[in-house]
N, C-alpha and C positions, 0 to 999 in steps of 0.2 A: 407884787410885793409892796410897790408903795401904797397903793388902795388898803393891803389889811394893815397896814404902819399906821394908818390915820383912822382906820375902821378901830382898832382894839392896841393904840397905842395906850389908854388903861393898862393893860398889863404887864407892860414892859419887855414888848416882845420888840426887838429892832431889825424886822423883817427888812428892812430896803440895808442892814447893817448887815444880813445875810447875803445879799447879792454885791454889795461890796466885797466882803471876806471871798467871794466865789472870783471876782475878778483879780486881787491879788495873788491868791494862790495860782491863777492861767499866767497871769504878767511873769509872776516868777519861774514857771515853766517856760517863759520867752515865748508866750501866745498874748496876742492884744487883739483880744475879738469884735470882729464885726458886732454892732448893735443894734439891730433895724427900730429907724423912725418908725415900721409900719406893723410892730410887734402888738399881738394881741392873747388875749387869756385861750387858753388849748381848747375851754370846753370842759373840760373836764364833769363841773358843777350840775350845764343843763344837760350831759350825756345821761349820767346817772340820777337825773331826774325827771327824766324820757323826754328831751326837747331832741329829736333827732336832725331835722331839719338847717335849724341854727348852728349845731356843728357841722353839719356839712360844709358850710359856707365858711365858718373859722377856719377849717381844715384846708379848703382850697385856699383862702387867704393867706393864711401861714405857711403850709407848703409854698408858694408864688415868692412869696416874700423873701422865702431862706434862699428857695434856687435862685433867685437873681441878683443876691447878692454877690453871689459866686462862693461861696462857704461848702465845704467839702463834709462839715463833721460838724454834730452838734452837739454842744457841751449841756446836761440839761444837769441844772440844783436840786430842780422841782421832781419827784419822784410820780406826782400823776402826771405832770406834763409829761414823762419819759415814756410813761405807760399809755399814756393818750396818742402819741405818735407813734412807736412801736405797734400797738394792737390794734387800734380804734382807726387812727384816718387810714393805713391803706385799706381797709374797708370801705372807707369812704371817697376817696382820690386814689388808689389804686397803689403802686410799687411809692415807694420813701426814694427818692434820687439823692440822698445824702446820708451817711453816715450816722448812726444813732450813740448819745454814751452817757454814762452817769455819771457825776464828776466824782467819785469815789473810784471807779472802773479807769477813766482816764489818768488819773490821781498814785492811782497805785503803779501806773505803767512810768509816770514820771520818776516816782521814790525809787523803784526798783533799778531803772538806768541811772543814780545818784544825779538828776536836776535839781531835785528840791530837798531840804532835809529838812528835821525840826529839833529846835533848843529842847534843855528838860522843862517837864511840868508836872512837879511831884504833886498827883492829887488822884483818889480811887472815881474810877467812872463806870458806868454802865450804859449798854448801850438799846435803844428803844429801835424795834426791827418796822419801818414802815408796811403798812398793807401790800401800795403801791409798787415797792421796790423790792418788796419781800415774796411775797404769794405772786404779785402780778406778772417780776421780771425775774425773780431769780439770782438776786442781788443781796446775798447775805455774806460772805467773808469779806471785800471788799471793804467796807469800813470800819471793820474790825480790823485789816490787816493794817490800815491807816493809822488806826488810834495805840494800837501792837508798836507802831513805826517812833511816837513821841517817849526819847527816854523820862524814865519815873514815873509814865502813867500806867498805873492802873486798870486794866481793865475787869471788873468783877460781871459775871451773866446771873438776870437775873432766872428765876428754874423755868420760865415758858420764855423759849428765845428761838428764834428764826422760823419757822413755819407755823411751830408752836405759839409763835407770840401773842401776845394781848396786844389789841388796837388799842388806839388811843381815843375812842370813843365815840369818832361823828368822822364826815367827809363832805358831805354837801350843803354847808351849813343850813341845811334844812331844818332842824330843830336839835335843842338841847334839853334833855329829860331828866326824869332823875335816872334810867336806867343807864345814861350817855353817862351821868354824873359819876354812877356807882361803877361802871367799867373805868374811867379816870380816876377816880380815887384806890382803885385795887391794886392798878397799874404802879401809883405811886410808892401803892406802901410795898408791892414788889421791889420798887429801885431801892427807897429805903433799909429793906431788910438784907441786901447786898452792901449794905455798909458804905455804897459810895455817895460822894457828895455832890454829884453833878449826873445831871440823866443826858446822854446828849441824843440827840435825833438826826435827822437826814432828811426830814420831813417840816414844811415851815408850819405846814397843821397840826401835825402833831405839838409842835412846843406851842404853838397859841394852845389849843383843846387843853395838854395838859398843864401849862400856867395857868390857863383861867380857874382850873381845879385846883391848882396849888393855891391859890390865895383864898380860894372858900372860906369861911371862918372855920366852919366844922370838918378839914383836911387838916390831921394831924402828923400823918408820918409825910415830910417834906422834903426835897430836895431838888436846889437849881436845876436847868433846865436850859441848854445851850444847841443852837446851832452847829452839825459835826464840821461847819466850813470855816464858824469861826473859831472853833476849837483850836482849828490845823493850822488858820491865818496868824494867832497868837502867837503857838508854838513857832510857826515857820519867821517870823520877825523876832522872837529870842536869839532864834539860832544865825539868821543872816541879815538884822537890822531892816528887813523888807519894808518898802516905803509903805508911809501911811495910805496915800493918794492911789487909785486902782486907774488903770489909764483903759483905752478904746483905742480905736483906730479913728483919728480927726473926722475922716469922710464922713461916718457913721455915727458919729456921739451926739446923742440929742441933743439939743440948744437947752441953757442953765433954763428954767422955769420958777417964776416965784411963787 
């Protein structure tokens, strides 16, 4: 997240403001997570673009890394990271010794024992169904029951949703075409045509892919375009003043970097 923060900080996507909002919403649960120094990208990118070898090697690294932390349960944002560790490494490294979740799945286990609530946010949303978390994991009510959870909000579907859904037009940043283009601009004028004023995702590729389509010149039906973590971190500091500051566990929090 902070690599694409600096990669396509043009478009105003505040991806590293994404895994903030992911740490307040855990804090206010009364979870302050482990953060590994020796964290590294799932793979995802050279999976599916046939580097198999190199993930092997991420996979042992990551798995090593999580078990010796001593962490029981992993909270994932990222929707290919969730599906890269679910399907792909024990393939690769064999059994997962830790707990797999999506933070929408954890999320809703928190809302439902009243840990966490959220203030109103009178505003119509729709919601954009990841590949990754959709097709891959199986992970479609879930953030819907979430955004269900903020009184005043809105949630409108747009007519292809959950298995049905429209991608959001690329995944390995391999290339953007116009056919990448033209699936990103369909997708919008679907949000649009549901009358809402915010598309949110679950996905931090998806809101880059479809921002960068939102600003085209030539994208006419438009509509914001939000992180579903910082949707719920909003709401959840209306309702309980939740500090700005996302905290770690001392041990574990990387040293500040300039």
């Amino acid at each position: 997240l902070p690599y694409y923060g600096v990669v396509f900080r043009e478009l105003g996507v505040d991806t590293v403001g994404m895994a903030n909002s992911t740490i307040r919403l855990l804090n206010a649960c009364g979870v302050r997570p482990v953060v590994s120094r020796d964290e590294t990208c799932c793979g995802h990118d050279l999976y599916w673009t046939g580097e198999p070898e190199p993930i092997r090697k991420l996979a042992r690294r990551n798995v090593k890394a999580i078990k010796e932390s001593g962490a029981r349960k992993v909270v994932f944002a990222c929707p290919e990271c969730y599906s890269m560790f679910a399907t792909v490494y024990p393939k690769l490294v064999g059994d997962i010794p830790f707990e797999l979740v999506h933070l929408s799945e954890f999320l809703r286990g928190e809302v439902a024992s009243g840990t966490i609530s959220f203030g109103e946010a009178h505003e119509k949303v729709t919601y954009q169904d990841p590949c990754r978390l959709g097709r891959f994991m199986g992970v479609y009510e879930e953030p819907r029951e979430l955004l269900a959870c903020v009184p005043g909000l809105e949630v409108a579907e747009m007519p292809r949703a959950r298995s049905e859904a429209l991608c959001c037009g690329s995944s390995a940043w391999d290339g953007c075409t116009r056919i990448n283009k033209t699936i990103q601009k369909e997708r919008l004028a679907e949000a649009a045509d549901t009358g809402a004023t915010t598309l949110v995702t679950a996905c931090p590729k998806c809101s880059i892919h479809l921002s960068c389509a939102a600003k085209d010149e030539d994208t006419t039906r438009k509509t914001d375009i939000r992180f579903i973590a910082d949707v719920l971190a909003a709401a959840m500091a209306a309702e309980t003043g939740a500090p700005s500051e996302a905290g770690t566990s001392e041990e574990s929090a990387p040293p500040p970097e300039e």
